[in-house]
N, CA, C and O atoms as a GROMACS GRO file, in nm:
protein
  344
    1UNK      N    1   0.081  -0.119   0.000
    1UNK     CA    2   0.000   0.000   0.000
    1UNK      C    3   0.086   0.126   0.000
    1UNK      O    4   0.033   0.218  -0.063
    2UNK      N    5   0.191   0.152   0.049
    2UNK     CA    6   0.248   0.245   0.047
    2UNK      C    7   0.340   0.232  -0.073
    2UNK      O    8   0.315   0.339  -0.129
    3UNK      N    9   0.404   0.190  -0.126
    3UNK     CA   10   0.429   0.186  -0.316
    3UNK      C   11   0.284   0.261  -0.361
    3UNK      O   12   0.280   0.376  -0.406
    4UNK      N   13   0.200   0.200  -0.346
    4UNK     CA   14   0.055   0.285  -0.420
    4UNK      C   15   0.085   0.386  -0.366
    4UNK      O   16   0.170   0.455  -0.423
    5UNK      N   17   0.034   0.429  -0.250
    5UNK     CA   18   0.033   0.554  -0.203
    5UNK      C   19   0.126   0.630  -0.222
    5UNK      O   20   0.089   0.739  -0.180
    6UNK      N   21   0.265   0.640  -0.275
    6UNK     CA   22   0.404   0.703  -0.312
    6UNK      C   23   0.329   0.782  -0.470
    6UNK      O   24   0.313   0.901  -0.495
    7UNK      N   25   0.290   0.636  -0.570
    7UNK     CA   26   0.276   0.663  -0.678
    7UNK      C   27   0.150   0.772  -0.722
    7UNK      O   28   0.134   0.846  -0.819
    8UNK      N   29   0.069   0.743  -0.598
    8UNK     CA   30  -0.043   0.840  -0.614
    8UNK      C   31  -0.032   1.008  -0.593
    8UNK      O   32  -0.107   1.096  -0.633
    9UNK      N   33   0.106   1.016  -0.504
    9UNK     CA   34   0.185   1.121  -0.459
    9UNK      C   35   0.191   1.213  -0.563
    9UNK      O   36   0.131   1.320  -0.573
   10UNK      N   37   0.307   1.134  -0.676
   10UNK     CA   38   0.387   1.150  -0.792
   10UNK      C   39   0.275   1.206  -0.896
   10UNK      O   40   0.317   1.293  -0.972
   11UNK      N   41   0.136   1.168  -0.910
   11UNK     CA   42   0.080   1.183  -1.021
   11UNK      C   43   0.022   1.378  -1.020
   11UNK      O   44  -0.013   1.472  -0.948
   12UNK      N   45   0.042   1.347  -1.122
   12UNK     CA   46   0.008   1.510  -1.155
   12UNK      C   47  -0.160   1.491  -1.164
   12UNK      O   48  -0.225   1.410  -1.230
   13UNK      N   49  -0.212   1.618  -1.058
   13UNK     CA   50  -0.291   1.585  -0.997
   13UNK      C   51  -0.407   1.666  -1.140
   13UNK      O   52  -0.511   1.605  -1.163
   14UNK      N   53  -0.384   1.772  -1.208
   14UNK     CA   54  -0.447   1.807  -1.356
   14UNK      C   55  -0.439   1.724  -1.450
   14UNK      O   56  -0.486   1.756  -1.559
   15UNK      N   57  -0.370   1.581  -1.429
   15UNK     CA   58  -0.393   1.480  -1.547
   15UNK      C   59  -0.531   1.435  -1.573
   15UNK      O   60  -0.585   1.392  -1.471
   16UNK      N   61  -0.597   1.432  -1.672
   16UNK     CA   62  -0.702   1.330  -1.692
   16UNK      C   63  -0.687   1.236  -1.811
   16UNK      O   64  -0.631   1.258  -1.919
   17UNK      N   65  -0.740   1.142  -1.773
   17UNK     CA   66  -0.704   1.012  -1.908
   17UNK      C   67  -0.854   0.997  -1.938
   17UNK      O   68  -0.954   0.989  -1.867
   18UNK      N   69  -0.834   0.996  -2.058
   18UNK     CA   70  -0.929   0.962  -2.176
   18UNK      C   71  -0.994   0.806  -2.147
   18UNK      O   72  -0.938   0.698  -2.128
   19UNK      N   73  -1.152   0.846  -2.152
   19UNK     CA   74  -1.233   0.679  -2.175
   19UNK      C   75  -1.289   0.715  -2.293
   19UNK      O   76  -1.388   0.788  -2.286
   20UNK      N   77  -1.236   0.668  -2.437
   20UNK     CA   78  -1.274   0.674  -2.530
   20UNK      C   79  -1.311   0.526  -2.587
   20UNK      O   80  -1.351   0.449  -2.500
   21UNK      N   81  -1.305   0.474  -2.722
   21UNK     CA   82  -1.367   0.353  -2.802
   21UNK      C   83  -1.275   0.204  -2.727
   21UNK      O   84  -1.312   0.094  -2.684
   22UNK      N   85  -1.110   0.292  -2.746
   22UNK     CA   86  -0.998   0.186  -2.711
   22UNK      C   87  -1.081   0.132  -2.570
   22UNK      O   88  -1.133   0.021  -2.557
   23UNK      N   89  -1.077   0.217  -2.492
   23UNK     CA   90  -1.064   0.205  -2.326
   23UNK      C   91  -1.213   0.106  -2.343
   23UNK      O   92  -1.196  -0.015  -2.329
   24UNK      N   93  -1.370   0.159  -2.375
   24UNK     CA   94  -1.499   0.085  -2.397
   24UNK      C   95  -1.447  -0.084  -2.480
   24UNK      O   96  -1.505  -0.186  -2.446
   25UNK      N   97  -1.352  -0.087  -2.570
   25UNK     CA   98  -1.332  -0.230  -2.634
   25UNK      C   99  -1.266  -0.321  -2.501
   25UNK      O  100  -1.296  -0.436  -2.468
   26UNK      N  101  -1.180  -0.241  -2.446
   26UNK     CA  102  -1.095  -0.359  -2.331
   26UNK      C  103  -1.167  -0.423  -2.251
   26UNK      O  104  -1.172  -0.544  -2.224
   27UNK      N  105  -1.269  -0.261  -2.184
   27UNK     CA  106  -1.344  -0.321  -2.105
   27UNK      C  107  -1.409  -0.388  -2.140
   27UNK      O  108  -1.394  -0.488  -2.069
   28UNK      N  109  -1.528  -0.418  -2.254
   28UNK     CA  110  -1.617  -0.551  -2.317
   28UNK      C  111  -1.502  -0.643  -2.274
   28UNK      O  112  -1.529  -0.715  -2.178
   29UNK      N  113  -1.391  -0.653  -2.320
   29UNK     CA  114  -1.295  -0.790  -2.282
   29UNK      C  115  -1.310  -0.860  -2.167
   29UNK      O  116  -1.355  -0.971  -2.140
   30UNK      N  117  -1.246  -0.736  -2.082
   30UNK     CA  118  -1.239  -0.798  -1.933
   30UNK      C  119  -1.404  -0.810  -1.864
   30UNK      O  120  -1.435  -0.889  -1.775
   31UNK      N  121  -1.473  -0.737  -1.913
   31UNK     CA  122  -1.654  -0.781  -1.826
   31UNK      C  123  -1.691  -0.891  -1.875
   31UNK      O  124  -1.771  -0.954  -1.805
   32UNK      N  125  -1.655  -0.945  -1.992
   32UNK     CA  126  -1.727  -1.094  -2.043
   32UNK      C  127  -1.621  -1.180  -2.003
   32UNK      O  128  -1.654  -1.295  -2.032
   33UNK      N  129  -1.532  -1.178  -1.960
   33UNK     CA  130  -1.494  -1.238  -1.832
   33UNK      C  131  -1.481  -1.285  -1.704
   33UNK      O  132  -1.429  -1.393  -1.676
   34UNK      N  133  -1.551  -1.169  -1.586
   34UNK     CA  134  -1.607  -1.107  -1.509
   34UNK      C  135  -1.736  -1.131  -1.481
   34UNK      O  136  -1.792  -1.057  -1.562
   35UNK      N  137  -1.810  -1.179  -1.426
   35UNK     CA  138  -1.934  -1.194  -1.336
   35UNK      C  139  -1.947  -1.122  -1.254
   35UNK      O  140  -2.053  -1.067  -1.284
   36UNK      N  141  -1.909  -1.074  -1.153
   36UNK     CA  142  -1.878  -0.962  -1.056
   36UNK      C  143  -1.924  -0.830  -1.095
   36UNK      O  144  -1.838  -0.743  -1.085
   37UNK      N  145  -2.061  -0.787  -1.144
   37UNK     CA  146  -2.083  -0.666  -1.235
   37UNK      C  147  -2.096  -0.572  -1.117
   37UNK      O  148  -2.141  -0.475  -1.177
   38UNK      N  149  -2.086  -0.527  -0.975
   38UNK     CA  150  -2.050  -0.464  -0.890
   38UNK      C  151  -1.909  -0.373  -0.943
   38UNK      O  152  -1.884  -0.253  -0.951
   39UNK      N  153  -1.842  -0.485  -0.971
   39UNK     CA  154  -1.688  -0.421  -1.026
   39UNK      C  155  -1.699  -0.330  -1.121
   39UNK      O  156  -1.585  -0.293  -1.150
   40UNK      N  157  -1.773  -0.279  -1.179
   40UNK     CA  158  -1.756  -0.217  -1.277
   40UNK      C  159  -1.672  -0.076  -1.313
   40UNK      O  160  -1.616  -0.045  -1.418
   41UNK      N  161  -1.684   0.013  -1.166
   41UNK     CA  162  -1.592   0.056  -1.207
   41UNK      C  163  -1.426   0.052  -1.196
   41UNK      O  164  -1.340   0.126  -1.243
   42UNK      N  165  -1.421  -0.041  -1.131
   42UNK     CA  166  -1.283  -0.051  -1.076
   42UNK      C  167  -1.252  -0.136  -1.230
   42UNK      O  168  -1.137  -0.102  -1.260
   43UNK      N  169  -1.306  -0.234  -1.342
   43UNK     CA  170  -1.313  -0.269  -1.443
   43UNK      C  171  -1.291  -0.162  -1.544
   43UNK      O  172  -1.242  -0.192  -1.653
   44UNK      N  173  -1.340   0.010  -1.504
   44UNK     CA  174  -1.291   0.078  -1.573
   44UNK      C  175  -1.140   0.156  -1.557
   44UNK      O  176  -1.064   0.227  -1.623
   45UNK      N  177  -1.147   0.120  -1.480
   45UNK     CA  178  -1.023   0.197  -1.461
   45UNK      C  179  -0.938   0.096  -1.487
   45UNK      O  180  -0.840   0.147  -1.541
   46UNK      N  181  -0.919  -0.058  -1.473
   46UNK     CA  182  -0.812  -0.111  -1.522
   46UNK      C  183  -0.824  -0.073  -1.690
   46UNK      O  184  -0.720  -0.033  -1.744
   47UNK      N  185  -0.897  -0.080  -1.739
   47UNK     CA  186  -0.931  -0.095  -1.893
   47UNK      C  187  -0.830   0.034  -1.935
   47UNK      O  188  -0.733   0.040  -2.010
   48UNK      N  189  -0.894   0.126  -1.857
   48UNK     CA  190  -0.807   0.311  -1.901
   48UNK      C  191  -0.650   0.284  -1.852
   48UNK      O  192  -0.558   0.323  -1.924
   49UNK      N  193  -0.627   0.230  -1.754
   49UNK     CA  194  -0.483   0.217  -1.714
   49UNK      C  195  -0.406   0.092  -1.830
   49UNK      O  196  -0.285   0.096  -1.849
   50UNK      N  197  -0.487  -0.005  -1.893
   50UNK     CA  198  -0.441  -0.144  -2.008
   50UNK      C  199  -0.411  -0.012  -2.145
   50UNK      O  200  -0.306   0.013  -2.204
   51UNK      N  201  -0.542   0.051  -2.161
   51UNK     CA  202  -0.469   0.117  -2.300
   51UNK      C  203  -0.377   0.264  -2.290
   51UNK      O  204  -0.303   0.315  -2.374
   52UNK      N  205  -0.408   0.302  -2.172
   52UNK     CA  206  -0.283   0.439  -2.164
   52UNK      C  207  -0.110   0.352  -2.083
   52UNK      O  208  -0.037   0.403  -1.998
   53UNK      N  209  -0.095   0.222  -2.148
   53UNK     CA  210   0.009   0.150  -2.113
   53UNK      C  211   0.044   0.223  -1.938
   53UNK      O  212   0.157   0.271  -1.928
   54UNK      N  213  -0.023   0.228  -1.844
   54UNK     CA  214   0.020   0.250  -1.703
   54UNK      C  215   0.016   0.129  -1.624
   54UNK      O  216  -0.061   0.035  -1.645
   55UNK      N  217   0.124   0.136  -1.509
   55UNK     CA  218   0.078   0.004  -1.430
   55UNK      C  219  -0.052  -0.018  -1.383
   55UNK      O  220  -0.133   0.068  -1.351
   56UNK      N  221  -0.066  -0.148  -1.380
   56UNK     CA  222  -0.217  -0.166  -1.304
   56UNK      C  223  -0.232  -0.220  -1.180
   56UNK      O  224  -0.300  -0.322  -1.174
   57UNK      N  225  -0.198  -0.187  -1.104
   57UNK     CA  226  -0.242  -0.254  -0.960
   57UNK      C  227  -0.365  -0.344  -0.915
   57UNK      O  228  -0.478  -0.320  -0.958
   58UNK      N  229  -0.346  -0.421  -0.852
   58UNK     CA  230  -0.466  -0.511  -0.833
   58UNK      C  231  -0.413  -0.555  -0.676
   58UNK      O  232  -0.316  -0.518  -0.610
   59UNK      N  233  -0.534  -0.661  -0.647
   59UNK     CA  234  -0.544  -0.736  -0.538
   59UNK      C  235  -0.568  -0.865  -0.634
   59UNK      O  236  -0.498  -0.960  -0.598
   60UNK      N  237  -0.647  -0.891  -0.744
   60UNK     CA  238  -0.711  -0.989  -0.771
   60UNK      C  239  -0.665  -1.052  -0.879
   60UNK      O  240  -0.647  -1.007  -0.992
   61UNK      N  241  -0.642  -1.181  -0.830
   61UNK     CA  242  -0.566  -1.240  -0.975
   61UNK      C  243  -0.616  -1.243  -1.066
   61UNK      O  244  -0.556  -1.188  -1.157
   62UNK      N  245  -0.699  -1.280  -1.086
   62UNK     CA  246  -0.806  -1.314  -1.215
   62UNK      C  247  -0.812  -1.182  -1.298
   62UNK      O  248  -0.831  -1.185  -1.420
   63UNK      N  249  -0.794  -1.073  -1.231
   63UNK     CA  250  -0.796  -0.944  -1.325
   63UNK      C  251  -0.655  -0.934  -1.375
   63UNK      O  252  -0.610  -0.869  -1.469
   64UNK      N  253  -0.596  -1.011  -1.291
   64UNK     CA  254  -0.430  -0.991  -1.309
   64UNK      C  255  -0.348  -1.052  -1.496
   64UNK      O  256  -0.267  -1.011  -1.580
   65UNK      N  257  -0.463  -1.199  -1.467
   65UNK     CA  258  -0.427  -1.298  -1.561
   65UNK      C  259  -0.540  -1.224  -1.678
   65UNK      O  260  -0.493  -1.240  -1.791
   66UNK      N  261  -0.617  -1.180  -1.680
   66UNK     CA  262  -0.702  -1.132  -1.778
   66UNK      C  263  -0.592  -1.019  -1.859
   66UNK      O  264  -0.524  -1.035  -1.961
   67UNK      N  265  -0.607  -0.891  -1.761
   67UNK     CA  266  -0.476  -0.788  -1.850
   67UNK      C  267  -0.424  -0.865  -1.904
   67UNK      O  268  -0.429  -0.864  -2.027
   68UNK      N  269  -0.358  -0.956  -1.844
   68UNK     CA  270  -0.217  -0.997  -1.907
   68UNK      C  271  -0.215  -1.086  -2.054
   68UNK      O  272  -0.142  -1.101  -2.151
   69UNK      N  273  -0.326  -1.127  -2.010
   69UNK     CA  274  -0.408  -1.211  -2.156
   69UNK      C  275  -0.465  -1.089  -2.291
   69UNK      O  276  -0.464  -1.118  -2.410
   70UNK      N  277  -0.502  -0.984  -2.248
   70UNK     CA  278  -0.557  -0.877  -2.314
   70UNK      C  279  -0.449  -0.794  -2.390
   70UNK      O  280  -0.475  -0.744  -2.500
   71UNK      N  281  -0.276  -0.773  -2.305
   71UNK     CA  282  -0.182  -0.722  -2.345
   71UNK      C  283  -0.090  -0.813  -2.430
   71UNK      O  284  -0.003  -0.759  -2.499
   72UNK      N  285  -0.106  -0.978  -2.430
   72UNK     CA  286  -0.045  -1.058  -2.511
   72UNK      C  287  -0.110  -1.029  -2.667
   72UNK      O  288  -0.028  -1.024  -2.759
   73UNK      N  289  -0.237  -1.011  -2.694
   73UNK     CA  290  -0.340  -1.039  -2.797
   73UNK      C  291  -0.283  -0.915  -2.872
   73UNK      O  292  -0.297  -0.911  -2.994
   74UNK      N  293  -0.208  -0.795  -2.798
   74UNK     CA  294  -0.209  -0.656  -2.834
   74UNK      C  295  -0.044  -0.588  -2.840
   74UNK      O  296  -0.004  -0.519  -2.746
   75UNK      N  297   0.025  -0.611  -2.936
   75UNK     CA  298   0.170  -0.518  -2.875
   75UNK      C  299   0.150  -0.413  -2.836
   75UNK      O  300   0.242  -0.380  -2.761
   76UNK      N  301   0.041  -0.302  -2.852
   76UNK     CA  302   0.022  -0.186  -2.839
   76UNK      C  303   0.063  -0.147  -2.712
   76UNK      O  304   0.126  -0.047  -2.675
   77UNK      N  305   0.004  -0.268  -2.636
   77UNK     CA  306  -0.044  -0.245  -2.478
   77UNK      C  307   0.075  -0.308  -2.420
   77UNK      O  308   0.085  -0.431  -2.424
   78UNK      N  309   0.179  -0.225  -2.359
   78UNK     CA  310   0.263  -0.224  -2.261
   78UNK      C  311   0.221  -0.252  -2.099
   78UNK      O  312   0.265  -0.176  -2.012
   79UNK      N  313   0.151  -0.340  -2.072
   79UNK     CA  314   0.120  -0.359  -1.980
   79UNK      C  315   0.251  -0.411  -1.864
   79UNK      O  316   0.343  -0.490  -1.886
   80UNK      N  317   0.223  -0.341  -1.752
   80UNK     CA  318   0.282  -0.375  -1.584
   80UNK      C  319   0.178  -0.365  -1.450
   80UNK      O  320   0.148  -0.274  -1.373
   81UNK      N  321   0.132  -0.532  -1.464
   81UNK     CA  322   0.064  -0.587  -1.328
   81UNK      C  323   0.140  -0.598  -1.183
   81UNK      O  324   0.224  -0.681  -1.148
   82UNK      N  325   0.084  -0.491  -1.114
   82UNK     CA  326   0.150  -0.508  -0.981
   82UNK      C  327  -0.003  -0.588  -0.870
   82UNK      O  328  -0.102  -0.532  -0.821
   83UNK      N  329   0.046  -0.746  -0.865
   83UNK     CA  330  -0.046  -0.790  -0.753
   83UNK      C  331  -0.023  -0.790  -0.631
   83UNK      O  332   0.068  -0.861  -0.588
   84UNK      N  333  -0.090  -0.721  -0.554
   84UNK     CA  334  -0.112  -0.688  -0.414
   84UNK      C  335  -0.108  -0.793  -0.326
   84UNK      O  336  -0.145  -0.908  -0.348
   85UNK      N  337  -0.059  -0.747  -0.218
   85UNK     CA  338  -0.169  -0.856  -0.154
   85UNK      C  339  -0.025  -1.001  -0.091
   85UNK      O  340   0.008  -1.027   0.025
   86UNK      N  341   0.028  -1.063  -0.224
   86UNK     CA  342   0.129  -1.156  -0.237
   86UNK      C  343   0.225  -1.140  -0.174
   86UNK      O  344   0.318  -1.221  -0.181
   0.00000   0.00000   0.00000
């Protein structure tokens, strides 16, 4: 938690990231995966963090192994899964 909390420090706090078509396609990925429709937005924000290539933090594997399945399919996507928790 405190790695997160450092990085949350660091971020420039006038950034905003774009949920455009890219970010709406990932997410279809990872929700038809997903049963858990509670998650949804924490589903968005991995999706916006998979296509603006940022790390993604998690607790949960299954979201862990999904990105990671989503960034193989894609060179675009520079993906870095940090799982929590382990």
């Amino acid at each position: 938690m405190v790695a997160v909390a450092n990085l949350a420090e660091e971020l420039d706090g006038k950034a905003i990231l774009p949920y455009g078509p890219k970010e709406a396609r990932v997410f279809a990925r990872i929700a038809s995966k997903v049963t858990a429709r509670k998650r949804i937005p924490d589903l968005m924000i991995a999706s916006t963090a998979i296509v603006a290539n940022l790390p993604l933090f998690t607790y949960d594997a299954g979201l862990d192994a999904i990105g990671r399945d989503i960034a193989a399919d894609d060179d675009s996507y520079d993906l870095t899964v940090h799982l929590l928790g382990t």
